[in-house]
C-alpha positions as CSV (number, residue, x, y, z in Angstrom):
1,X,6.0,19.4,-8.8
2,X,7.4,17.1,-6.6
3,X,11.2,17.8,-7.6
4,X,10.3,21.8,-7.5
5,X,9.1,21.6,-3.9
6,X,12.2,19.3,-2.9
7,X,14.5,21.9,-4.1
8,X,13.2,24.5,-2.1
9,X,15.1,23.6,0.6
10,X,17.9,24.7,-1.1
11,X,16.9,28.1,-1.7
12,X,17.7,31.4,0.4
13,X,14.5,33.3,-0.1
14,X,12.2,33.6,3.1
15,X,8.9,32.5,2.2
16,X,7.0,36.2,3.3
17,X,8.5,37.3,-0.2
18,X,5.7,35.3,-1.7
19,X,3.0,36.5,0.6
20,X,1.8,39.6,1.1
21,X,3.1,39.6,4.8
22,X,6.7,41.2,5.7
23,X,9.7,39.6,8.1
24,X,9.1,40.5,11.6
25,X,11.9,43.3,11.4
26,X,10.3,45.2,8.3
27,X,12.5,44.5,5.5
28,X,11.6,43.2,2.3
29,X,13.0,40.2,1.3
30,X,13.6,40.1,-2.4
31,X,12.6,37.0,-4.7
32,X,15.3,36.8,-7.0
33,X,18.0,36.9,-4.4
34,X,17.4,36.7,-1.4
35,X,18.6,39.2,0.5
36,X,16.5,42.6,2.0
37,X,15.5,45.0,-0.4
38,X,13.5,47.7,-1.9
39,X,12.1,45.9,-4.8
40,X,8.7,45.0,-2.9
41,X,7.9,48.6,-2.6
42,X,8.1,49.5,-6.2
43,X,11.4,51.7,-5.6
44,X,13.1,50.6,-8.8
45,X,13.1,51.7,-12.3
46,X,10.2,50.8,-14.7
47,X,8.6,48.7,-12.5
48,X,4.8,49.1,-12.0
49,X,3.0,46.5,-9.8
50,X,-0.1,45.3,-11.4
51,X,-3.2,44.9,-9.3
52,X,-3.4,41.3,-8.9
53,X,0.4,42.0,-7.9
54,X,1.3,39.0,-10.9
55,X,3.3,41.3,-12.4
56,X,6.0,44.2,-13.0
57,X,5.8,46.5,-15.8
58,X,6.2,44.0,-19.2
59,X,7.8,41.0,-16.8
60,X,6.0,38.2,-15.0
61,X,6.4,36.9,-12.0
62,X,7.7,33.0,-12.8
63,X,5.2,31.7,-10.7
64,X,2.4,33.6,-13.1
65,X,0.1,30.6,-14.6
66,X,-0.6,31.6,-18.6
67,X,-3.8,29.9,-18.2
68,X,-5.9,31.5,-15.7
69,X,-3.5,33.9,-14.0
70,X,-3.3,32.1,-11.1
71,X,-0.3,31.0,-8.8
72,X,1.2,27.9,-8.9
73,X,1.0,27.7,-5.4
74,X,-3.0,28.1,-5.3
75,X,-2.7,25.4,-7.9
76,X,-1.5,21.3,-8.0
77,X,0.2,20.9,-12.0
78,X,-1.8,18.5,-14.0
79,X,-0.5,16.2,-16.4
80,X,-0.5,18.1,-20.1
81,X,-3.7,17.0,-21.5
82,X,-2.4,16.7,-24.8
83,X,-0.2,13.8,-23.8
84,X,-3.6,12.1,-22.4
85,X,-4.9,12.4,-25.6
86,X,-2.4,11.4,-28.4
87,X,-2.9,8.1,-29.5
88,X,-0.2,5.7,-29.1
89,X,1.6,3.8,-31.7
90,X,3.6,0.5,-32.1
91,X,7.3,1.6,-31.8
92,X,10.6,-0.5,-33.1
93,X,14.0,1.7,-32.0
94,X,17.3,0.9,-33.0
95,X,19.8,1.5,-30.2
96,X,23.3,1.6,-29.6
97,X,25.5,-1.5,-30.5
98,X,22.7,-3.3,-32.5
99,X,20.0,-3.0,-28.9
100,X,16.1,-3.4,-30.6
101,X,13.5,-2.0,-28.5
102,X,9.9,-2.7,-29.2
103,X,6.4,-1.7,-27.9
104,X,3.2,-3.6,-29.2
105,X,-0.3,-2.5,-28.7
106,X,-1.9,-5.7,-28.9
107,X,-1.2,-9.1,-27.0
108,X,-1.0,-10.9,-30.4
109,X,1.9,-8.6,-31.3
110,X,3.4,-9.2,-28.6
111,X,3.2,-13.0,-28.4
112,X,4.3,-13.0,-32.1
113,X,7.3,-11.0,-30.9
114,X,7.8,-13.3,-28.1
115,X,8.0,-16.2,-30.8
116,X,10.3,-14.4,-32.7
117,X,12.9,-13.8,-29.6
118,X,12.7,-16.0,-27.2
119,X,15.5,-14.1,-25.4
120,X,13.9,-11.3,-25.6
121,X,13.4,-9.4,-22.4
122,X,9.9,-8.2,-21.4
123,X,9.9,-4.4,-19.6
124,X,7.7,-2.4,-18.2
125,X,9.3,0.2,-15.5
126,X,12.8,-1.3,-16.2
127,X,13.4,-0.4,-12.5
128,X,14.9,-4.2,-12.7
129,X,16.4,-4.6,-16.3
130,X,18.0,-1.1,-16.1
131,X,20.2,-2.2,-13.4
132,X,21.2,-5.4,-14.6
133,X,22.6,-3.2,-17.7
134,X,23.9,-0.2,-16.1
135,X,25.4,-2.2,-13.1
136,X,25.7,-6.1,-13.6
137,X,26.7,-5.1,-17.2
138,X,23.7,-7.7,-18.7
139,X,23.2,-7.7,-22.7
140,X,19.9,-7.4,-23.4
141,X,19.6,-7.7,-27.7
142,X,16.0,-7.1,-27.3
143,X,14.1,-5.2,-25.3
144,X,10.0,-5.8,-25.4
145,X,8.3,-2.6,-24.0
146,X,4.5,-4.5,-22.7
147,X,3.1,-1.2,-20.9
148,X,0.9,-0.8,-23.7
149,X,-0.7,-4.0,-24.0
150,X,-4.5,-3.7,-22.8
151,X,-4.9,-7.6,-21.8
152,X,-1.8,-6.8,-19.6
153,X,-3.4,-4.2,-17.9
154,X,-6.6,-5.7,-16.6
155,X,-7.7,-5.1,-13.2
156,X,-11.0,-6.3,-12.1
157,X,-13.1,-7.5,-9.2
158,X,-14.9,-10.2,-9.9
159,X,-17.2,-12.1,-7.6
160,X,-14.5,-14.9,-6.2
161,X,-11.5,-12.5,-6.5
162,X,-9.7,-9.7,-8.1
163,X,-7.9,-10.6,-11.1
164,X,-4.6,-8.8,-12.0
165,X,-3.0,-7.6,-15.6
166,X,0.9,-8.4,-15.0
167,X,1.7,-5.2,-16.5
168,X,-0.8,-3.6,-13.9
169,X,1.6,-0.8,-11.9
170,X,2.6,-1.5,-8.0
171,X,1.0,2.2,-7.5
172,X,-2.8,1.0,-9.1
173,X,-3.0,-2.4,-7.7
174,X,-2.3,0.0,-4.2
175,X,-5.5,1.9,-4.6
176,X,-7.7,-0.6,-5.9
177,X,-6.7,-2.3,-2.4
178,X,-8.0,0.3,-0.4
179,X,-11.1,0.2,-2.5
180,X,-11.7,-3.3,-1.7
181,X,-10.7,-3.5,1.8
182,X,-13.2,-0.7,2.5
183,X,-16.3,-1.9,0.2
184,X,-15.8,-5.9,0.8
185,X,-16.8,-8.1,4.3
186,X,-13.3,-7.9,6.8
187,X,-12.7,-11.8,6.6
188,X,-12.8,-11.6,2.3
189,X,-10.0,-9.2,2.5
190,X,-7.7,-10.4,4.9
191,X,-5.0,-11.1,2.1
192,X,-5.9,-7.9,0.5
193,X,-5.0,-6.5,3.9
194,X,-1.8,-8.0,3.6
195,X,-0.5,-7.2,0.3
196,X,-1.3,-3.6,0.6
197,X,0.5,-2.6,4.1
198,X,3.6,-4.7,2.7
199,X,3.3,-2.2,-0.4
200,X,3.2,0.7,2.2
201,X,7.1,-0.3,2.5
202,X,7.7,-1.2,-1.2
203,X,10.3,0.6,-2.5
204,X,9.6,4.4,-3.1
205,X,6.5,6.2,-4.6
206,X,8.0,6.6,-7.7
207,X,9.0,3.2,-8.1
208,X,5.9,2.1,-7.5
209,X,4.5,4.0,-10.0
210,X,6.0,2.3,-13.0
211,X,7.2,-0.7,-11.7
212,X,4.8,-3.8,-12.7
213,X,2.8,-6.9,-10.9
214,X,4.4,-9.3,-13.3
215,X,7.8,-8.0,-13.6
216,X,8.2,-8.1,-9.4
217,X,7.2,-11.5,-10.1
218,X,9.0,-13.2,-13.0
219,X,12.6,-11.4,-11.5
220,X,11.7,-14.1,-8.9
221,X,13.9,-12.3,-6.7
222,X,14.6,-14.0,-2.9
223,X,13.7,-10.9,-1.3
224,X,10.8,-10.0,-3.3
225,X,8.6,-8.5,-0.9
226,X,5.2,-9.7,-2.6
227,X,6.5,-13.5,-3.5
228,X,5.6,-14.8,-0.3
229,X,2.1,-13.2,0.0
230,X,1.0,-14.4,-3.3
231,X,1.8,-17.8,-2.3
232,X,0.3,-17.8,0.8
233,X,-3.1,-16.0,-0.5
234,X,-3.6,-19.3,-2.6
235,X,-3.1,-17.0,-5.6
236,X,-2.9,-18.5,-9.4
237,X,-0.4,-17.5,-12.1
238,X,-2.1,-17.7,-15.4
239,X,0.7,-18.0,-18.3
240,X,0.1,-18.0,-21.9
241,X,2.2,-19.1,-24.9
242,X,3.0,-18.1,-28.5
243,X,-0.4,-19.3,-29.7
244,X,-2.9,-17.6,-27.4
245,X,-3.2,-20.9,-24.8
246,X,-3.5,-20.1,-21.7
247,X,-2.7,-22.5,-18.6
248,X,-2.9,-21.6,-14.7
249,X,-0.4,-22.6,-12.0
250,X,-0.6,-21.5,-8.4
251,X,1.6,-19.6,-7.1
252,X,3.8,-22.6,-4.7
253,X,4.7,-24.4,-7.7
254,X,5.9,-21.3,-9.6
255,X,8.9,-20.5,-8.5
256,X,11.6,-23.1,-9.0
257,X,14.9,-22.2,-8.3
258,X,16.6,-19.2,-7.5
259,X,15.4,-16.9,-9.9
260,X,13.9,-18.9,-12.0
261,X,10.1,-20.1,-12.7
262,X,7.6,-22.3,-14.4
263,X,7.8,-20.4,-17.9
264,X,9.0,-21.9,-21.0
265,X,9.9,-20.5,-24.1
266,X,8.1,-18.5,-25.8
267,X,5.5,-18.2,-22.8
268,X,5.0,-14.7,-20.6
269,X,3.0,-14.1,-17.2
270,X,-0.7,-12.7,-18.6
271,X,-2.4,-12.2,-15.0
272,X,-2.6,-13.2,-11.5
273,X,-6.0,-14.1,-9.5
274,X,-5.7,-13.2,-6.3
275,X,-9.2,-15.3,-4.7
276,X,-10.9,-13.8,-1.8
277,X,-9.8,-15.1,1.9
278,X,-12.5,-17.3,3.6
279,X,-14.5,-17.1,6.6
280,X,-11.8,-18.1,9.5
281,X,-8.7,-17.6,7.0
282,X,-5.9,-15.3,7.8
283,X,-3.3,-14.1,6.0
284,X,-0.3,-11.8,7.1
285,X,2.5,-10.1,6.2
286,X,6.5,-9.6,7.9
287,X,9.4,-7.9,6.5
288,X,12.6,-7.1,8.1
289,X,15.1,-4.7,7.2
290,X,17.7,-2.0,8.6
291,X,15.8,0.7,7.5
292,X,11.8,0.9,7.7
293,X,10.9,2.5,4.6
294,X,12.7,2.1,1.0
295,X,15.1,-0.5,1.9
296,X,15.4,-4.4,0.6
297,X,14.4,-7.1,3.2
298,X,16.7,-9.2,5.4
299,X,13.6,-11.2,5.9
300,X,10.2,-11.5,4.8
301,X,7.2,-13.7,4.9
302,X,3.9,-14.3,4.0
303,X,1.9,-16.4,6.4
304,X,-1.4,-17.7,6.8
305,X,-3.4,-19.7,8.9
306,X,-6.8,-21.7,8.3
307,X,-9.3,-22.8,11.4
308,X,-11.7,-25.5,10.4
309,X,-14.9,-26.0,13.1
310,X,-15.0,-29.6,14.3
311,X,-17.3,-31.1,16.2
């Protein structure tokens, strides 16, 4: 829907031909093409309008709904229902030049895959990896699809925090937010506060919508928008290896190098725990860039500051 109505600028038709009102000099403006005609009175051959004005003689109009009879325009599209419903399946693909792509459904799988290649590279959106093909000319062997994995995709609140799947999407962890900024007390969701207005100026809607927690992370990118806030919420990494062991590491000692962090082989990012600020705690967000919406950052920060009574 969204591409439909961003095409419309594009089109010559005045928008009284899809209303039942007329242009202000009486002529008809005709659907199709555009331009005044006589087609809105029923002057042409075979052509009978129906009541509910959907249709012409044996033809539809093309914004006729075959469900109800509807508009489209009284009407938001829905995602097909039958695509909710089908069950998913492990997938291995064989791509051009020898490329393996897999999707597991289970963390095991995964982690056995992980094992298997270590060079592997683990995708979710592939709003990162796609570029590094397509532009930087990367070879990727193996590509690990981890979308699917339900342990990945964990987001709950919990009583000293909100814990985070790394596979949970930019777009979800957004609205679960706005959940807890409005439920919680102020001072517990000062870093909350944070991470949500910088996402106001991540990237673009539909960016955000498959691009992952983890993958933003483990790119370790030097103008990764989120980076900084995670480290200055006192947030903790939780990493786990080949064999199901799990070990935690907060988010300052992560990041090592220029893109590069405190994984080892055979280990992937399994969730982040994002604790609750405390009373007198404040956490804050900056970003610079040329452009306020949908551009990378020239600078950016995450800051926060802790008073202590004394006395």
């Amino acid at each position: 829907r969204p591409i439909i109505d961003a095409f419309r600028v594009f089109t010559k038709t005045d928008s009284s031909a899809y209303t039942k009102s007329s242009p202000s000099n009486g002529e008809f403006i005709c659907p199709s093409s555009g331009k005044p005609c006589s087609c809105g009175e029923g002057n042409f051959p075979n052509c009978e309008r129906s009541a509910g004005d959907a249709t012409y003689g044996e033809y539809k109009r093309i914004t006729y709904n075959e469900v109800d009879g509807s508009l489209y325009k009284e009407k938001e599209l829905i995602f097909p229902p039958e695509l909710v419903l089908r069950n998913n399946i492990p997938l291995k693909l064989h791509g051009f030049g020898g490329i393996q792509w897999y999707r597991p459904l289970k963390l095991k799988h995964l982690l056995d895959l992980k094992s298997l290649y270590p060079g592997a590279k683990l995708i979710v959106g592939n709003t990162e990896v796609g570029i590094e093909i397509n532009f930087k000319s990367a070879q990727y062997p193996v590509l690990i699809s981890v979308s699917h994995v339900p342990e990945l995709n964990v987001l709950s609140i919990k009583e000293d925090g909100l814990e985070i799947g790394s596979s949970v999407r930019l777009s979800r962890l957004q609205e679960v937010l706005k959940e807890v900024i409005a439920e919680r007390e102020v001072y517990e969701t000062s870093s909350c506060r944070a991470i949500s207005e910088q996402l106001k100026w991540f990237a673009g809607k539909q960016v955000k919508n498959v691009a992952s927690v983890g993958g933003n992370i483990c790119t370790a990118s030097p103008i990764s928008d989120l980076n900084p806030l995670w480290m200055a919420s006192r947030a903790d990494f939780r990493i786990v290896d080949s064999k199901g062991n799990i070990r935690t590491v907060h988010a300052k000692d992560f990041f090592i190098g220029y893109r590069k962090v405190d994984l080892v082989q055979g280990e992937i990012l399994h969730s982040i725990f994002l604790p609750w600020s405390r009373q007198f705690e404040f956490v804050k967000e900056f970003k610079q860039s040329h452009r306020r919406e949908d551009d990378i950052a020239l600078v950016n920060a995450g800051m926060r500051v802790y008073l202590t009574e004394e006395g």
